[in-house]
Backbone as numpy.savetxt, mean C-alpha at the origin, in Angstrom:
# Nx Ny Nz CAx CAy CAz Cx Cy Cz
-2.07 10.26 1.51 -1.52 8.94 1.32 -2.66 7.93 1.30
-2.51 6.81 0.42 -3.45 6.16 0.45 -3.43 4.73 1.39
-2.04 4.35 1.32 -1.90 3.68 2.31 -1.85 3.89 3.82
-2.54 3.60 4.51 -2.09 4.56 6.10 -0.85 3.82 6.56
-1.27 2.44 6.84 -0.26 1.85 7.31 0.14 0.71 6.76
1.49 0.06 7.62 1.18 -1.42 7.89 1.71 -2.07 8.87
1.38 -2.85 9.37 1.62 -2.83 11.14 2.70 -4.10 11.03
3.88 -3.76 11.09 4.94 -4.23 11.55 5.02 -5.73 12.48
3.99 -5.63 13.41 3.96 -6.41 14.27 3.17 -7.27 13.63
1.65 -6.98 13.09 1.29 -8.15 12.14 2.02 -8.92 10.90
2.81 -8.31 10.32 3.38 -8.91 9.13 4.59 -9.74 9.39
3.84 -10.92 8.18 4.80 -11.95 8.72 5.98 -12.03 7.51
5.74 -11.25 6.68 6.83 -11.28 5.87 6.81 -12.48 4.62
5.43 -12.61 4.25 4.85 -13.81 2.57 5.15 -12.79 1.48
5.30 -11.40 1.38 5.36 -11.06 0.59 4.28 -10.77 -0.45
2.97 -11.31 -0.07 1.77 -11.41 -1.00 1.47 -9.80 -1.38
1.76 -9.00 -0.15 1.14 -7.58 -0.97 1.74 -6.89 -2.03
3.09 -7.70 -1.92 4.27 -7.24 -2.81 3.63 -7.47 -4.22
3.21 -8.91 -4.54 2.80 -9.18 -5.22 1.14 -8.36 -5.74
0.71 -8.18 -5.21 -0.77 -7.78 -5.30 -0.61 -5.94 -5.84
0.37 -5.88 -5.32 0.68 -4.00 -5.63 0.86 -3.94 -7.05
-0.03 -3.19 -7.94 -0.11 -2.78 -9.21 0.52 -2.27 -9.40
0.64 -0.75 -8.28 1.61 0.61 -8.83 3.14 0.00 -8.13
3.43 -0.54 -7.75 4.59 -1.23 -6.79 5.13 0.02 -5.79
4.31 -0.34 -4.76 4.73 0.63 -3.82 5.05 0.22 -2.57
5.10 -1.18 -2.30 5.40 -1.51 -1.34 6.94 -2.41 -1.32
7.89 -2.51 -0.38 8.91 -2.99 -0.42 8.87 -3.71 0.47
9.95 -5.01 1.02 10.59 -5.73 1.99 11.37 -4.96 2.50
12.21 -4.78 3.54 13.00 -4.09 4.95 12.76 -4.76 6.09
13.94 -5.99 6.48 14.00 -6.10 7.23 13.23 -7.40 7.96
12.73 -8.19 6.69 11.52 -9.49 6.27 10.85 -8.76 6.77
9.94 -7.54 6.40 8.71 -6.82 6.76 8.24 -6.00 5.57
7.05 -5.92 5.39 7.02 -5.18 4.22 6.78 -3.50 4.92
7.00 -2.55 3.46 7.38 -1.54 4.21 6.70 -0.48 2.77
5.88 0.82 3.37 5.81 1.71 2.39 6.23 2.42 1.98
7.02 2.18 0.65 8.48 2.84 -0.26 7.96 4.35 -1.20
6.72 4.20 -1.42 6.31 5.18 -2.86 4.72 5.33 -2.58
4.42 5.75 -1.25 2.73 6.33 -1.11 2.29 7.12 -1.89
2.70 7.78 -2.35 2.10 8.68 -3.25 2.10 8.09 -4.92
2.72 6.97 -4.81 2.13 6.29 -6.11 0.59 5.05 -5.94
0.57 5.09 -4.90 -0.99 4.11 -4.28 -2.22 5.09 -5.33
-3.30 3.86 -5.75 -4.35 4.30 -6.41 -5.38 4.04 -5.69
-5.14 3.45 -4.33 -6.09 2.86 -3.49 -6.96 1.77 -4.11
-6.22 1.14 -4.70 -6.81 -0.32 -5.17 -7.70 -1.44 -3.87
-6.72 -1.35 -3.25 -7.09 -2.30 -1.65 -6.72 -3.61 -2.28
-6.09 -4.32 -3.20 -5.45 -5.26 -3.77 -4.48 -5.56 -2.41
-3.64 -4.78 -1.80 -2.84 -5.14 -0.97 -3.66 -5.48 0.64
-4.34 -4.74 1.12 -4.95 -4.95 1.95 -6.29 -6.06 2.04
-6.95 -6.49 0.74 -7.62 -7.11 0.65 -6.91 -8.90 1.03
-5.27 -8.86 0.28 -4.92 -10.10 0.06 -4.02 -10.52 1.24
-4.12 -9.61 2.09 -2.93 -9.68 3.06 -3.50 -10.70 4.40
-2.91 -11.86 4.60 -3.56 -12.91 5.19 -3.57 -12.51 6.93
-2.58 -11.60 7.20 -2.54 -11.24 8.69 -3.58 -10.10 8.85
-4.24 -9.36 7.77 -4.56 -7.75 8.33 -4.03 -7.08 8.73
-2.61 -6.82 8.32 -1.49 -5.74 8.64 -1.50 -4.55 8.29
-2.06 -4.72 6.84 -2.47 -3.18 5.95 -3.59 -2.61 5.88
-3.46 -1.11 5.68 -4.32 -0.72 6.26 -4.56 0.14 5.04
-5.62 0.57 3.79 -5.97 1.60 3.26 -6.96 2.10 3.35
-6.79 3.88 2.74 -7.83 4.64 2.77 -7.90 5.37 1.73
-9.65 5.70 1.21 -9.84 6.13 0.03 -9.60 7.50 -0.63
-9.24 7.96 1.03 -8.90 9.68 1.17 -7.33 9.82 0.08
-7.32 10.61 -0.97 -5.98 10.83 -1.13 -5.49 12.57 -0.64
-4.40 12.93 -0.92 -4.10 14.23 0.29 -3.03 15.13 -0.65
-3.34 14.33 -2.15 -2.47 15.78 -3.22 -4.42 15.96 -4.01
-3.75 17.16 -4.50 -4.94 17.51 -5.84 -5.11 16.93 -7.12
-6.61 16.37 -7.35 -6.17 15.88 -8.37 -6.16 16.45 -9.65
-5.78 15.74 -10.77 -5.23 16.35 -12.33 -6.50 16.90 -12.79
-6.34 18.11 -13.09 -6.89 18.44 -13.95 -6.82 18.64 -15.18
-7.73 18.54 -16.50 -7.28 17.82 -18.07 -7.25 19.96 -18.45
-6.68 19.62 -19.36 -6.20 20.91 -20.01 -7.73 21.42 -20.87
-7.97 22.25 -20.99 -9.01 22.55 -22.09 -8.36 22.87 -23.49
């Protein structure tokens, strides 16, 4: 996963990462944002970069295999 987290207790619920998410993987639940589709993260850091509390948390590690092109 590329997102690890996002800490509940920091987020205040602006919605900015919502916005900032390319692959849209993050959702609202609860006025909190919440990770809906980790395994669609490209590890941009778009969300964690813009996030004004430091709630989110990514990492560059991903944890499927990646594609390999056909010959």
């Amino acid at each position: 996963m590329a997102i690890e987290y996002i800490d509940a207790d920091k987020c205040n619920g602006c919605e900015i990462c919502i916005e900032s998410c390319i692959q849209d993987c993050i959702r609202m639940e609860d006025e909190k944002a919440v990770i809906k589709y980790p395994e669609d993260c490209m590890s941009c850091f778009y969300c964690e970069m813009d996030c004004p509390t430091e709630a989110i948390n990514v990492t560059p590690e991903r944890n499927f295999p990646p594609l390999i092109a056909w010959r």
